[in-house]
MARDO-153442 format. One record per residue (C-alpha): residue in one letter; x, y, z. Coordinates in pm, whole numbers, plus 50000, padded with zeros to 5 digits. Layout:
<nodes>
<node residuo="a" east="X" north="Y" up="Z"/>
...
</nodes>
This chain:
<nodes>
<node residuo="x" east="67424" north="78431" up="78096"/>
<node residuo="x" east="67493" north="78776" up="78278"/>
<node residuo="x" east="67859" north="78875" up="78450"/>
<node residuo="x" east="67932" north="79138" up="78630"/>
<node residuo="x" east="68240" north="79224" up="78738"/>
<node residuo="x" east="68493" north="79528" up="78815"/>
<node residuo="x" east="68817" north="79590" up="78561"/>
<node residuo="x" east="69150" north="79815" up="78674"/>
<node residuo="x" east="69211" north="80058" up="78419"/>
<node residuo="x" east="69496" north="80312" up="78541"/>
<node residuo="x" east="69377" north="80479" up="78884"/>
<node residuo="x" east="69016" north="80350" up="78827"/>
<node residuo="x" east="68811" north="80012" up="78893"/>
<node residuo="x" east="68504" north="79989" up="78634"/>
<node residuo="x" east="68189" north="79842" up="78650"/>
<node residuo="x" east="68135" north="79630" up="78328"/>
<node residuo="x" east="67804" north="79372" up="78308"/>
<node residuo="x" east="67820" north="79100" up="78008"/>
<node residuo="x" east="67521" north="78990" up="77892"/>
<node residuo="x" east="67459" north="78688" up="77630"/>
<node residuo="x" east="67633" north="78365" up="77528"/>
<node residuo="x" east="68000" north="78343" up="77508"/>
<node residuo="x" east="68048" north="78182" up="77195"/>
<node residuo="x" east="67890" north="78493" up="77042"/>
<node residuo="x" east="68127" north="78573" up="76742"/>
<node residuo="x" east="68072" north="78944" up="76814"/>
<node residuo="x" east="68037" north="79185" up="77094"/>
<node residuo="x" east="67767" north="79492" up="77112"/>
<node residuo="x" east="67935" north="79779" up="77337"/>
<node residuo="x" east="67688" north="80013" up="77430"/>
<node residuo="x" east="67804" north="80393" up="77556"/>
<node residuo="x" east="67518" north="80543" up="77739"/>
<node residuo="x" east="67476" north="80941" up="77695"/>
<node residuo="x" east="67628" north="81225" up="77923"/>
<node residuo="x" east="67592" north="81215" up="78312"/>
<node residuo="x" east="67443" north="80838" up="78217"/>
<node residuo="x" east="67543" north="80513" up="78284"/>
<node residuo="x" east="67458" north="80124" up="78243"/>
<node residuo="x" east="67124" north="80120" up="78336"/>
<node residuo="x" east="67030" north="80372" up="78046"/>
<node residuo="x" east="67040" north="80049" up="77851"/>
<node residuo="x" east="66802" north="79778" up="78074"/>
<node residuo="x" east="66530" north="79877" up="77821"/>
<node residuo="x" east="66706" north="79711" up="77521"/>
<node residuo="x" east="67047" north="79481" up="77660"/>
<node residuo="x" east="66760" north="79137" up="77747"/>
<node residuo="x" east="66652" north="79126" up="77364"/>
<node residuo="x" east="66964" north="79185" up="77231"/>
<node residuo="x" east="67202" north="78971" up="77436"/>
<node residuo="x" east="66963" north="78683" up="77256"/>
<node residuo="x" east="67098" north="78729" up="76900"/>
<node residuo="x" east="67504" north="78852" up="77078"/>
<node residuo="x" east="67735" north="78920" up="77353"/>
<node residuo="x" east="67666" north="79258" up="77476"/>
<node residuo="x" east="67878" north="79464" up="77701"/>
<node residuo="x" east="67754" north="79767" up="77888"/>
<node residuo="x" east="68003" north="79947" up="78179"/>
<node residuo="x" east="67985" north="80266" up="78358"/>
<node residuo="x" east="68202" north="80557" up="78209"/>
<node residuo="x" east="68471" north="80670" up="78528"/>
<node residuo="x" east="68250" north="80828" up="78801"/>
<node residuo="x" east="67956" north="80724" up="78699"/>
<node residuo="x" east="67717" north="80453" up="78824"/>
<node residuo="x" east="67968" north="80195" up="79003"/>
<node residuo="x" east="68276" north="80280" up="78898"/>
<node residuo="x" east="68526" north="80506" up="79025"/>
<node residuo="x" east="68621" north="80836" up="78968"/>
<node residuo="x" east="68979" north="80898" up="78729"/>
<node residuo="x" east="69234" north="81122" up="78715"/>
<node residuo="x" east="69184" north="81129" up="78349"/>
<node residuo="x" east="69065" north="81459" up="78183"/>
<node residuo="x" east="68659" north="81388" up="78064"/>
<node residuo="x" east="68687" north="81452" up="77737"/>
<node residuo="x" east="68651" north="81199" up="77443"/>
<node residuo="x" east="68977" north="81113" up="77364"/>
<node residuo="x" east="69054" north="80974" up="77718"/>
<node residuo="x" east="68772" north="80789" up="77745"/>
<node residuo="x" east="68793" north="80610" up="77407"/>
<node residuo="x" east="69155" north="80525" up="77562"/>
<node residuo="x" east="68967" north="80381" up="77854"/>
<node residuo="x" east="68692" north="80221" up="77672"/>
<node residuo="x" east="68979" north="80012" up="77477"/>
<node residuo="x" east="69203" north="79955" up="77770"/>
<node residuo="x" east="68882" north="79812" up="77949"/>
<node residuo="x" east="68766" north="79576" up="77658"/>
<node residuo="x" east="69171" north="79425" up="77640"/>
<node residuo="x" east="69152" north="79400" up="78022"/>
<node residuo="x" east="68825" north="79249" up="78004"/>
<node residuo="x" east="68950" north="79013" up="77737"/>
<node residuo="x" east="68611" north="79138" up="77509"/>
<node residuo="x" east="68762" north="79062" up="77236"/>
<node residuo="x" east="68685" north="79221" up="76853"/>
<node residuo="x" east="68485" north="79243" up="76612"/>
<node residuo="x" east="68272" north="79522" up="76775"/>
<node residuo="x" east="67886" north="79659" up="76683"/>
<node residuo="x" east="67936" north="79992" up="76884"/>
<node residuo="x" east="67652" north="80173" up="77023"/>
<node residuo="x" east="67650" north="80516" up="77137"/>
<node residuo="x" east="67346" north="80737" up="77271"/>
<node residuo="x" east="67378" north="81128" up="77269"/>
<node residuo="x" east="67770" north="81163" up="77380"/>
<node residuo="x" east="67829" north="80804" up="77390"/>
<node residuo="x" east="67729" north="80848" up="77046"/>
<node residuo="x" east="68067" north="81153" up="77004"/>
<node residuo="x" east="68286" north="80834" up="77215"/>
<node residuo="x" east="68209" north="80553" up="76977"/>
<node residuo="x" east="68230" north="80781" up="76653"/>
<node residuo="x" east="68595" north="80840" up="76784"/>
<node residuo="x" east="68636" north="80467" up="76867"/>
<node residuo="x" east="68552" north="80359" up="76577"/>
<node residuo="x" east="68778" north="80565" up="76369"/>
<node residuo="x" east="69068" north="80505" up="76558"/>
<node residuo="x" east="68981" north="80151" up="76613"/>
<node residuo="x" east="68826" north="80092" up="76253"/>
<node residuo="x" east="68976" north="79753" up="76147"/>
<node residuo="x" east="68804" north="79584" up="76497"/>
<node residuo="x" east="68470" north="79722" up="76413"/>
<node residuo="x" east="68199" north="79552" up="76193"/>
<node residuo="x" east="67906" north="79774" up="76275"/>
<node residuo="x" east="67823" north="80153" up="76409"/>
<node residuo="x" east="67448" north="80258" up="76545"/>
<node residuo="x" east="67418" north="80628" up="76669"/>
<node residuo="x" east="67099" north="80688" up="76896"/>
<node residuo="x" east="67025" north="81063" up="76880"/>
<node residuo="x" east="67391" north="81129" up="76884"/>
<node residuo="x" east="67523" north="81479" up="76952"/>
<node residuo="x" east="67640" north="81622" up="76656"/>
<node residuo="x" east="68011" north="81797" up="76635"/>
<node residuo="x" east="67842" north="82161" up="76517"/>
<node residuo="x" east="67553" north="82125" up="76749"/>
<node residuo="x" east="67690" north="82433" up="76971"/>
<node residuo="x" east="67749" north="82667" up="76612"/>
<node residuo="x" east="67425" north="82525" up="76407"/>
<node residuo="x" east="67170" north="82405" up="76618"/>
<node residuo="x" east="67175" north="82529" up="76956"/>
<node residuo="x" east="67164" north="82961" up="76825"/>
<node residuo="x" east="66787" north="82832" up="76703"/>
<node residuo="x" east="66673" north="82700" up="77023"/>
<node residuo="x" east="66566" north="82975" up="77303"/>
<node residuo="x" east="66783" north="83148" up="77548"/>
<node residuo="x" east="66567" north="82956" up="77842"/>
<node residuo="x" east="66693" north="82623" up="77652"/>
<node residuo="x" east="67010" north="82734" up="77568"/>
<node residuo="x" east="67073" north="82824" up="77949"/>
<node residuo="x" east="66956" north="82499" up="78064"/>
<node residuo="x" east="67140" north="82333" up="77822"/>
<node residuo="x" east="67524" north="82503" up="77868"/>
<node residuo="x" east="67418" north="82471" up="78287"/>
<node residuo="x" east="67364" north="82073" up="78234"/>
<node residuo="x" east="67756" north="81979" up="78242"/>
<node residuo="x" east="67806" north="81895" up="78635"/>
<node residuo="x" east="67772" north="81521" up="78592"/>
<node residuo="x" east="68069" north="81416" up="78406"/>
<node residuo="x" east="68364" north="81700" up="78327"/>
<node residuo="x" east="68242" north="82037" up="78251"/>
<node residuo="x" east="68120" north="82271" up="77956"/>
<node residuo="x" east="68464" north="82305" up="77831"/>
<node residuo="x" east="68559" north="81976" up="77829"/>
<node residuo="x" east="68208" north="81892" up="77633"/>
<node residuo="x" east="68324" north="82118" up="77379"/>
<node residuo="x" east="68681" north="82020" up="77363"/>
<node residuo="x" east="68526" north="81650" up="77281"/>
<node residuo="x" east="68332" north="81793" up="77003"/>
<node residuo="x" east="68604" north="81980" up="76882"/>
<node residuo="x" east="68800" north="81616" up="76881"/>
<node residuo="x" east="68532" north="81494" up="76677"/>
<node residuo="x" east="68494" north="81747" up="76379"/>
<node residuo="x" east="68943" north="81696" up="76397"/>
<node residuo="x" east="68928" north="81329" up="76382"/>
<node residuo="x" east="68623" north="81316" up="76136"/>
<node residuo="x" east="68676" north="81042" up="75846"/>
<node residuo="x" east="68479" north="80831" up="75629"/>
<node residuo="x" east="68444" north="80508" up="75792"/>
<node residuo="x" east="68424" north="80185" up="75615"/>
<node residuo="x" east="68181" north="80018" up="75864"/>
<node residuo="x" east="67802" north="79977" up="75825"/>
<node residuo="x" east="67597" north="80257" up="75994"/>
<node residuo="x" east="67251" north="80339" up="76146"/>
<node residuo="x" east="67161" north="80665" up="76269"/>
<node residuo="x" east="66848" north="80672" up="76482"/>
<node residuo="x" east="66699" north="81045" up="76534"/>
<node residuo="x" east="66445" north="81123" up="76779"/>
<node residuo="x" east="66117" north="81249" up="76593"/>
<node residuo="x" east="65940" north="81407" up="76858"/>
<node residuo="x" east="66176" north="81604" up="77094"/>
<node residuo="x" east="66056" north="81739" up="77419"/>
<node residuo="x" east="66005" north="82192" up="77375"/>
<node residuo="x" east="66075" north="82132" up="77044"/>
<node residuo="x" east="65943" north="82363" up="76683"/>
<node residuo="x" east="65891" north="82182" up="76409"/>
<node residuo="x" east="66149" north="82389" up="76273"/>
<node residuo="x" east="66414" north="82266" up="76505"/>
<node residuo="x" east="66293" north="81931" up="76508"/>
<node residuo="x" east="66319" north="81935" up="76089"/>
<node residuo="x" east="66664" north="82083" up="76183"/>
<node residuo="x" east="66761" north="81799" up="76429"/>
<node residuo="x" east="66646" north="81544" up="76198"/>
<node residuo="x" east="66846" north="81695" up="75870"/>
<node residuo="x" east="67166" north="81703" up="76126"/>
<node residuo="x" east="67136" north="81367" up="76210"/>
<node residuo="x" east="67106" north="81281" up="75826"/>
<node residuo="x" east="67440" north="81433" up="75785"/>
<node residuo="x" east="67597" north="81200" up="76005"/>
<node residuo="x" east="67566" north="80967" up="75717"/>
<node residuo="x" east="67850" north="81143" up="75585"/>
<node residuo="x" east="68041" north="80945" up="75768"/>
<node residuo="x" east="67990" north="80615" up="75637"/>
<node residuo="x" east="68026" north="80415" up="75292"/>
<node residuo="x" east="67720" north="80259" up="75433"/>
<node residuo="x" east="67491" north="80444" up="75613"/>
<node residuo="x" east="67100" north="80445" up="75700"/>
<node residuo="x" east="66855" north="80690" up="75854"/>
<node residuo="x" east="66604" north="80574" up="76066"/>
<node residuo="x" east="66331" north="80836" up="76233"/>
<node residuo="x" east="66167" north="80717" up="76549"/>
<node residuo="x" east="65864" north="80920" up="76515"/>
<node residuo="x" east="65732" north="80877" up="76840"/>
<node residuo="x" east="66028" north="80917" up="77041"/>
<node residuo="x" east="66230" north="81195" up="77292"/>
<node residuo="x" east="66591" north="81187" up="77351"/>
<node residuo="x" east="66620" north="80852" up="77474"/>
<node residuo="x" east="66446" north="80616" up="77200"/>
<node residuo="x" east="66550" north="80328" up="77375"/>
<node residuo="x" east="66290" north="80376" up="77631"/>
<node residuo="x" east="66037" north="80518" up="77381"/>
<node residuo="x" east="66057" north="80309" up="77153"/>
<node residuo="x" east="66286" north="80017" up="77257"/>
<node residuo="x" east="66234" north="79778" up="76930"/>
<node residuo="x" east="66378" north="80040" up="76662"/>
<node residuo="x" east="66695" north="80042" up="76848"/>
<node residuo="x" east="66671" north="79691" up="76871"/>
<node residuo="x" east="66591" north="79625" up="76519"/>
<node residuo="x" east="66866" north="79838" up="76395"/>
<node residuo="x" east="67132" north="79662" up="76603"/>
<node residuo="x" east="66986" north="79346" up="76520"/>
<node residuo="x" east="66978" north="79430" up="76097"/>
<node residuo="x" east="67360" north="79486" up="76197"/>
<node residuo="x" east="67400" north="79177" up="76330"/>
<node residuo="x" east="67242" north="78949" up="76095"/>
<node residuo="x" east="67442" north="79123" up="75820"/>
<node residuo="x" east="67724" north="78966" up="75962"/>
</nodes>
């Protein structure tokens, strides 16, 4: 079964699509990366939705849903994100799932929101010292492109400011987790991509109960590369339950 529908939260109406059976006694919520929205997802949402509920929405300004007042920086939209899923009446327990930034949002969700979460899976997530530690190594052509990328959705600063939210509100998390790191990134060394890799290994740190998993074959978005790793994980998640 498949709803879509539009939810009020303060100034804004947001596009939210439910997917799967009702009766589900979980939800999936699925945060697509920066400038991205829903349809980052269509690759993976039909095979999951047959094992839960699974919500997917459009972050303010994005895809269908309107613009907000709202600064774009983490901490709002983790505000949102909850004020949509009570308005919504999705009701917890939660398997969050966050690609690149969405990955930064549901790392701050779920420690603020940590008793109505029973699962975390992080899909190439940006890292909170990826500006100090990883991005110096890359070149000056990618490091250009990379600050000159933040038009979509808030600016530079307030991509910074979110990561700077994340390494304050950093704690160990009692909730199973799953990081999935992209093994073959686009203009990539093997030295960076060894770094990348060993960064996203840290994010372990973050759990009581965490697991690496290395999609060899994929870029950035692994859910298109290889769509059945980030299925499997979410499903091991699931079935743990």
């Amino acid at each position: 079964m498949t709803r879509e529908r539009f939810v009020q939260v303060d100034d804004s109406r947001f596009y939210v699509k439910l997917l799967g059976e009702n009766n589900s006694k979980l939800t999936v919520v699925m945060d697509a990366g920066y400038g991205d929205f829903s349809k980052a997802w269509d690759s993976v949402i039909g095979d999951i939705s047959l094992y839960a509920k699974v919500m997917i929405y459009d972050r303010a300004g994005l895809g269908k849903s309107e613009k907000s007042s709202n600064s774009r920086i983490s901490s709002e939209m983790v505000k949102e994100l909850k004020n949509l899923l009570i308005e919504a009446k999705v009701n917890p327990p939660y398997i969050l799932v966050g690609h690149s930034f969405g990955g930064v949002n549901m790392r701050m969700f779920a420690t603020e929101y940590q008793h109505e979460v029973c699962g975390l899976v992080l899909i190439d997530s940006t890292p909170e010292d990826y500006r100090e530690r990883f991005l110096p190594t890359m070149s000056i052509e990618f490091q250009k492109a990379y600050n000159e990328q933040f038009v979509y959705e808030g600016n530079y600063y307030e991509f910074m400011e979110s990561l700077r939210e994340l390494k304050e509100t950093k704690r160990k998390l009692n909730v199973p987790l799953i990081v999935l790191s992209a093994g073959k990134k686009a203009h990539y060394s093997k030295k960076s991509q060894d770094l990348w890799n060993e960064m996203q290994k840290d994010l372990l740190e973050i759990s009581t109960n965490g697991e690496l998993v290395i999609a060899k074959n994929s870029a950035h978005y692994i859910q298109n590369d290889e769509p059945e790793v980030v299925i499997s994980a979410i499903r091991k998640l699931i079935d743990c339950l």
